[in-house]
C-alpha positions as CSV (number, residue, x, y, z in Angstrom):
1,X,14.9,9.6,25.8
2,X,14.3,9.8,22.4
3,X,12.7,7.1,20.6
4,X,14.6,5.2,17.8
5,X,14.3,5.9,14.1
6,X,12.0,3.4,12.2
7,X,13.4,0.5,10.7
8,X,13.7,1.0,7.3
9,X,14.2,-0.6,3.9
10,X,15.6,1.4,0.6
11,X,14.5,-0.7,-2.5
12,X,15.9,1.4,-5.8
13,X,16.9,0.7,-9.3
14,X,14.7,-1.8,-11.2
15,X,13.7,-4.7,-9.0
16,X,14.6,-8.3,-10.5
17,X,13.9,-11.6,-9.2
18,X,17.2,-12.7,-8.2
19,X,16.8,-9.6,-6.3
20,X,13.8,-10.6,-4.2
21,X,15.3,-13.3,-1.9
22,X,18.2,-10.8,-1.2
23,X,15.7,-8.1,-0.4
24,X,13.9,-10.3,2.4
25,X,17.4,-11.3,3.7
26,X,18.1,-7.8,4.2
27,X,14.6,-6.8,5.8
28,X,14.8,-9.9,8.1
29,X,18.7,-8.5,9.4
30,X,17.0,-5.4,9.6
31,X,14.5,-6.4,11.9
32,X,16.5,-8.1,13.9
33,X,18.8,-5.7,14.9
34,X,16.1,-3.0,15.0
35,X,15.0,-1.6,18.4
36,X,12.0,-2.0,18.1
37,X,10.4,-3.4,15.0
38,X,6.5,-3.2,15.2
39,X,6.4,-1.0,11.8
40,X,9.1,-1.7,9.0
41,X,9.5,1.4,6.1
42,X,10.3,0.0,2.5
43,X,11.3,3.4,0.6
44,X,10.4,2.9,-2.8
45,X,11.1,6.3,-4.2
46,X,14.3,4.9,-6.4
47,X,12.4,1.9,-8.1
48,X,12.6,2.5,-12.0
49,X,10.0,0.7,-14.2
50,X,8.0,-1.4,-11.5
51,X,6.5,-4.1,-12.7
52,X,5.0,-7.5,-10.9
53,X,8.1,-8.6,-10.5
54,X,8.2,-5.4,-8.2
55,X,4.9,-6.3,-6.9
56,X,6.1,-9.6,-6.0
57,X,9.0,-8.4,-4.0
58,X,6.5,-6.1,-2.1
59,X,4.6,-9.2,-1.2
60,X,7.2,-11.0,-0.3
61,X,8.3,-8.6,2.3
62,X,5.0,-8.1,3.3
63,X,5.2,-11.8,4.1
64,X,8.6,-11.8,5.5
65,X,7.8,-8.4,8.2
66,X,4.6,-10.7,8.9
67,X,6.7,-13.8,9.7
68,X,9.0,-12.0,11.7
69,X,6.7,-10.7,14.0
70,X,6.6,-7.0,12.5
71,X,2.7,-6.0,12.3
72,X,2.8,-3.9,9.6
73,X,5.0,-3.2,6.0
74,X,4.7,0.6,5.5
75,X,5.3,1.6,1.7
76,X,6.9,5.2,1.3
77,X,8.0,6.8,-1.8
78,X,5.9,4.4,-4.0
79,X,5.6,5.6,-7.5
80,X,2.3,6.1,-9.3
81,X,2.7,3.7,-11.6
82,X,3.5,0.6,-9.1
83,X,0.8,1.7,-7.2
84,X,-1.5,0.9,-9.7
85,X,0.1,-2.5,-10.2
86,X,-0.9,-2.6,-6.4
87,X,-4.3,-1.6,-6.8
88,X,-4.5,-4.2,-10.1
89,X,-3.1,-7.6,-7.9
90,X,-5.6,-6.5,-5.2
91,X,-2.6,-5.1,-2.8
92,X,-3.2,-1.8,-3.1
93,X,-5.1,-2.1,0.7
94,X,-3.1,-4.6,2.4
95,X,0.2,-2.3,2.0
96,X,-0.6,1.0,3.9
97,X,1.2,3.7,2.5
98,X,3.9,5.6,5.1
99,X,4.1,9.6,5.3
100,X,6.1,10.8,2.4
């Protein structure tokens, strides 16, 4: 039997704060109805002009996969500018970067 994709989290477009609640909404209906949810994707490939607004949401869902029981947030797709902003909050290790 084939094991189930990885849950998975598309964040695109330039990430606001009214945003961020909806964002953790969505990741913890996502992990809820995920098979099995020890590792959580958030595909950051879309995001236009991070900034710590962005970071924040990244936290936040770091936070919310944490409270859920997930073990891990995997980023994938981050661009090379937010992952500086990582890297400059002191992030930059907590979030392990996915394949891709």
């Amino acid at each position: 039997m084939e094991a189930p994709p990885p849950a998975a989290l598309i964040v695109s477009g330039h990430v606001t704060r009214d945003a961020v609640p909806r964002l953790c909404a969505d990741l913890e209906t996502l992990l809820t109805t995920s098979a099995d949810p020890t590792t959580v994707y958030c595909d950051l490939s879309g995001v236009v002009h991070p900034d710590l607004t962005t970071v924040e949401a990244i936290a936040r869902l770091s936070l919310t996969a944490r409270r859920t029981g997930v073990c891990e947030l995997r980023l994938r797709g981050t661009p090379p500018e937010l992952r500086t902003l990582l890297e400059l909050v002191g992030l930059g290790g907590v979030l392990t970067q996915g394949a891709g």
